[in-house]
N, C-alpha and C positions, 0 to 999 in steps of 0.2 A: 504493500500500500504506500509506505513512504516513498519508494522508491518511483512511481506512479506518478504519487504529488510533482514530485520534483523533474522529471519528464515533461510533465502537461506545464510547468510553472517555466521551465527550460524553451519550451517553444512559442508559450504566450511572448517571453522577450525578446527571443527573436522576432515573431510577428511585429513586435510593437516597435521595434528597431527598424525594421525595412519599413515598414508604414508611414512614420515619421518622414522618412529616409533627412533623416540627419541632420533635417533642420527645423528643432526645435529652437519656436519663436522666445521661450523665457531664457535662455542662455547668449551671453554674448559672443556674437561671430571674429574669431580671433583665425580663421582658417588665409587669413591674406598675409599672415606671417611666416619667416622662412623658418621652417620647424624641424629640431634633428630628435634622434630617438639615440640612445649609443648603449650597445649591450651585446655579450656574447652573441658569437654568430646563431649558436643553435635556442637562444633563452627565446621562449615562448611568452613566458607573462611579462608582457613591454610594460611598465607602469607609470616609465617617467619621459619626455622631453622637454628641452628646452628652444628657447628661440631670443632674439633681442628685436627691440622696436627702439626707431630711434624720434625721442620726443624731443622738440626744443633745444634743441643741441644734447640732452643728455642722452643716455643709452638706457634703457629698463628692460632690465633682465624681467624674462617672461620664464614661470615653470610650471609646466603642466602633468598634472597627476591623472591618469583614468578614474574613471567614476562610473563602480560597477553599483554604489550607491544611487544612481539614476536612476535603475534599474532594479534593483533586489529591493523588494520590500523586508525590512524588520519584522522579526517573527515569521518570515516567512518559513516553506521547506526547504527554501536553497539556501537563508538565510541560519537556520537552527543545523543544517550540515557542517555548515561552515565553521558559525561558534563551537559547535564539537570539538574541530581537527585542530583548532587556533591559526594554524596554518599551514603551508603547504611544508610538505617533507623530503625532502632530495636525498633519494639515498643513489649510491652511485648505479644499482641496475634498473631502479623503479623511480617514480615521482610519482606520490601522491601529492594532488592539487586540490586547496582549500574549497577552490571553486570549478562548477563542471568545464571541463575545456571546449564543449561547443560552445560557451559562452567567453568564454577567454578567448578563444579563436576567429570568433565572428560577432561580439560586441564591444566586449572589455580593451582588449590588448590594442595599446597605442600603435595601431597597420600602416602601414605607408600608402594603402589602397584605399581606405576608406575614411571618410569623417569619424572623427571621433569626440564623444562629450567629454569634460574632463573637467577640473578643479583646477584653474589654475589663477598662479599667485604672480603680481608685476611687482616689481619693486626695483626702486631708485635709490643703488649704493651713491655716500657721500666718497670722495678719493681719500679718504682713511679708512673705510669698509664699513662705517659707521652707516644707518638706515638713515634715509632722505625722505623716501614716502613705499605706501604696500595698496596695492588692491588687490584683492581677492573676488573672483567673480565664475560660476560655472560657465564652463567656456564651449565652446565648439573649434576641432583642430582640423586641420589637414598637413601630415606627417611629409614634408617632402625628400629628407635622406635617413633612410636606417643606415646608422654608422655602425662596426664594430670596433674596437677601441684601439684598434693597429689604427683604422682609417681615419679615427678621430682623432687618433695623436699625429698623422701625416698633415691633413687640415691647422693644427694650432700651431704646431714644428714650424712651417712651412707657409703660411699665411697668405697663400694667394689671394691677391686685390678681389676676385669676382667671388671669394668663399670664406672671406674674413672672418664673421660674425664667431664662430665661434673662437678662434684667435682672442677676439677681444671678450669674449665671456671667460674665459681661462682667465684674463689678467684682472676684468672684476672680482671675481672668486677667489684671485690673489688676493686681493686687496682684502677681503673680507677674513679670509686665513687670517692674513697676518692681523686683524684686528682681534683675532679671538686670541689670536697668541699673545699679544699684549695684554691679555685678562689674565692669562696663565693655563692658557689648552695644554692639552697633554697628549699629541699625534706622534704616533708610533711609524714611521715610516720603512717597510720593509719587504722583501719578495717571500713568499710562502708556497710551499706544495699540498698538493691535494688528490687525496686518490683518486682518478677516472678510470669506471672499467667499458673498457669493448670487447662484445662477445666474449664475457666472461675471462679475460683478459687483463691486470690492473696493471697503469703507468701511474707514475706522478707529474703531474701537470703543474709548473710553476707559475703562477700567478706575478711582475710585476706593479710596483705601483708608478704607472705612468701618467702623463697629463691630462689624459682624458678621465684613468678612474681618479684621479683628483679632483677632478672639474666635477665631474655626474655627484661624489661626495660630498664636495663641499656646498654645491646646490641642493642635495636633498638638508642638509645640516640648516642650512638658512631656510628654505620651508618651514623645517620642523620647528627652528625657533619660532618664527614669525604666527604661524598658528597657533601655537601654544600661548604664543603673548596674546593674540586674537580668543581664544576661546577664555583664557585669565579673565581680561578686561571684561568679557560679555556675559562672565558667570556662565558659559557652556559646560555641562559635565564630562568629562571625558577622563581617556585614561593618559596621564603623562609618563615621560617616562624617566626617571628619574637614576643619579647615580652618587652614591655617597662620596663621602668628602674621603680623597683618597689621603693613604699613609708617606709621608716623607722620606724619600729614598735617600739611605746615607749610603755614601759608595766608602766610608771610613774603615769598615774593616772587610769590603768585600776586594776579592783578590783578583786581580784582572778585571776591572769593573770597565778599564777603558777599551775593552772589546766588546764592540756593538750590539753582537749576540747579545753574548750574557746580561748588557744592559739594560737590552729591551726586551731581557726577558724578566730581569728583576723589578724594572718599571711597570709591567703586568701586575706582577703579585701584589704591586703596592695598591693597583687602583680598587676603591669602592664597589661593592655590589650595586650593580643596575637591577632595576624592576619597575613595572608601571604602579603606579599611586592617583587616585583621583586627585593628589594635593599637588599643586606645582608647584615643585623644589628644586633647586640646584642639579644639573648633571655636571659634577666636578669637571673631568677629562675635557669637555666640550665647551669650558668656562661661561655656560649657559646660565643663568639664574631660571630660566624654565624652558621645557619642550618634548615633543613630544612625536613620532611614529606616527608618519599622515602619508607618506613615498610609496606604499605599497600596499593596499589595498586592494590588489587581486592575490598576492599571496600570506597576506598578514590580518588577523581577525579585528588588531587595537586598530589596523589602519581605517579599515572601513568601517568600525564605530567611528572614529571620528568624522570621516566623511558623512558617514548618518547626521550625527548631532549637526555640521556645517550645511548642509542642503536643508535641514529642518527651519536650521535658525536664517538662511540666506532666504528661504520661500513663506518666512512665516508662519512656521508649524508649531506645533507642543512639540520640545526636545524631549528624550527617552529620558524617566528620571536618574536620579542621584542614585539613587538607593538601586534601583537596574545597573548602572552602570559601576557602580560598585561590587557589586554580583558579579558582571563577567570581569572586571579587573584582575577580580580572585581566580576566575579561572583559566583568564590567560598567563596569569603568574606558574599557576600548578600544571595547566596542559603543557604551557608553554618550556617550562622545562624538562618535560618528559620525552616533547619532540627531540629538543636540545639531546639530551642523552641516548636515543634513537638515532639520530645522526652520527654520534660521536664511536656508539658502538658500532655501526653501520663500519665507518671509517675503519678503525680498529681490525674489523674481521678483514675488509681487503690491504689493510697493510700489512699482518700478516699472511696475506696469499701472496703480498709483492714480493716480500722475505724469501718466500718460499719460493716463487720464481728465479729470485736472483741468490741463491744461496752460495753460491762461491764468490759471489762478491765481496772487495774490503773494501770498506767505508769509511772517510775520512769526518771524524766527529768531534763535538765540545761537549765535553759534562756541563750540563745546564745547573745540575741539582742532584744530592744526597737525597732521597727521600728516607730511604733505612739502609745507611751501609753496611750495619750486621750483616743484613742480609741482602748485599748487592745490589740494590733496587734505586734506580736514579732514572734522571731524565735526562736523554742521550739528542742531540741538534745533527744532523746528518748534512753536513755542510753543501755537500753538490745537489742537493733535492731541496733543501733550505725548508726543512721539517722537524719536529722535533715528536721524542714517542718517549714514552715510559719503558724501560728496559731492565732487562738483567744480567749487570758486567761483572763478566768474572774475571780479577783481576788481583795477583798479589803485590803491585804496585800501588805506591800512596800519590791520589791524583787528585788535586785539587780543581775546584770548580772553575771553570775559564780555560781547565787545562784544555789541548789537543792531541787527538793520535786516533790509532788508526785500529779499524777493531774487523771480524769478520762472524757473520750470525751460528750459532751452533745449536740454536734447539730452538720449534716452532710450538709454539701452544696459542691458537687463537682466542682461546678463552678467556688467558692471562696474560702474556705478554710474550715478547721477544728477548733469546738471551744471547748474549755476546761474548766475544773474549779479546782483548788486546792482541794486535802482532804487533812484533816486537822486530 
């Protein structure tokens, strides 16, 4: 039966999406703008682009969010699906998506083919990154280049006269950076691996942090404030998202602290616990005083409550109360880390199957951390994959943290971990 509901509820929206055909009169038409989208080649849930218009000599950064909230009724069955999963789940051979992917496919997801509705936010940085002015208004787009983040860093690199616009969103979002930095942000900058498998097959996939995934970053970061100060002021219920005041990192007795590794891995341990809270507080790292997760609401449950509450309160509605929205806070806090740790194991079993792949490999690594040296148990950084795993080093040498050398894997247990031995 549920699954029934959510079927007939599935093609009512599409009905009502071609019907429209995309031009709904209460949203402002923003589709005369040059609009980019920048996201892995194969990512299906497009959720974010951006675009710049140029006012009065200034530039106003334009960012547009999808708005599956256009569309999904609250309470509804595609809507009570959703809150279930909290959100979508990537694990490296499946994807479970929060929301049905005929609806991500052919209403939601920001297409370079079709109009798309969206939420999107203008604002006019000061040249110290400081806010000038913000509109926010449900918008109507037309997507004219899906970039992927090679192609968007060759565009900002390289700045040709006829393709600028992003070039100079890069150097607003500089500006804006650097204003948080003078608060005291706390941006970790560094390349990461990641399991991908094909056909059953695992590599690790390095990750980059280049100009574009800085740019798309730094733009969802200024949303999130700016909303968040938006729903503050208007007494909107929602969930923020919040990050405790992090611990001060003394590099006084740590040993090799000036290798970058270990720094920014010791700089982790230091920061605050994040969680969403109806109260808007401080996210330390982000030198925020409030904000909140509003960038992703085809795969994020807090995003599209908040999109709910902002189309409510933009069209004149009863917002969903306090006391509701406090109820799922709670359970995107609990689902939400259950996905967390679903993913994490996810990761875990095929890095052990990578281990096992490449078992005559040596590995050139940094003890990150002691967890129980009794009993060999540390966390090992695998320097050419730029990963770091929980491991167990067998080793009757005395190695200090920061140290480097060279190890090769000698016994596979997916359940628990990976165990190692020094070559010497």
């Amino acid at each position: 039966m549920g699954t029934k509901i959510i079927e007939d509820e599935i093609k009512d929206l599409i009905f009502r999406y071609n019907i429209n055909n995309n031009l709904n009169s209460a949203v402002k038409d923003l589709t005369h703008l040059k609009t980019y989208t920048i996201d892995d080649s194969k990512t299906v849930e497009i959720d974010d682009a951006i675009s710049l218009e140029h006012v009065s000599g200034q530039n106003k950064l334009w960012i547009h969010i999808a708005s599956p909230a256009s569309y999904i009724e609250y309470q509804s069955a595609i809507d009570k699906k959703a809150r279930k999963l909290i959100s979508t789940v990537y694990l490296a051979t499946n994807t479970y998506y929060m929301l049905p992917e005929a609806l991500i496919n052919n209403v939601f997801s920001l297409s370079d083919k079709e109009k798309r509705e969206s939420l999107s936010l203008g604002v006019i940085l000061n040249d110290d990154g400081s806010i000038s002015s913000t509109e926010i208004v449900q918008s109507l787009i037309q997507v004219d280049y899906r970039l992927d983040f090679k192609e968007a860093d060759e565009l900002i690199d390289y700045a040709p006269k006829e393709e600028i616009d992003l070039s100079l969103i890069s150097t607003i979002l500089e500006s804006r950076k650097s204003w948080r930095e003078n608060l005291g942000s706390i941006e970790i900058l560094e390349s990461y691996g990641k399991i991908v498998v094909e056909d059953k097959i695992p590599s690790i996939k390095i990750i980059d942090p280049t100009l574009s995934r800085k740019l798309i970053s730094e733009a969802m970061i200024l949303y999130g404030n700016i909303i968040s100060d938006f729903t503050n002021l208007n007494k909107i219920p929602v969930p923020y998202r919040v990050q405790d005041r992090a611990d001060i990192l003394s590099t006084d007795n740590i040993q090799h602290s000036e290798n970058k590794i270990v720094y920014n891995f010791l700089l982790k341990k230091t920061m605050g616990k994040t969680y969403y809270s109806i109260n808007p507080m401080q996210h330390d790292s982000l030198a925020l005083s409030s904000y909140l997760h509003a960038t992703s609401p085809i795969r994020r449950y807090a995003d599209l409550l908040v999109h709910y509450q902002l189309n409510r309160y933009l069209n004149n509605k009863v917002l969903i109360s306090k006391e509701d929205v406090k109820q799922i806070i709670q359970e995107i806090n609990n689902q939400g880390r259950q996905n967390i740790m679903r993913f994490r194991e996810d990761q875990k079993y095929w890095l052990g199957k990578w281990f096992e792949k490449n078992t005559f490999n040596v590995y050139s690594v940094i003890l990150l951390n002691w967890i129980n040296k009794y009993k060999n148990i540390c966390i090992l950084y695998f320097i050419d994959y730029k990963f770091s795993t929980i491991s167990n080093l067998n080793s009757k040498l005395y190695i200090n943290i920061g140290d480097s050398f060279n190890v090769k894997n000698c016994r596979h247990n997916y359940n628990d971990m990976n165990y190692f031995e020094i070559i010497q």
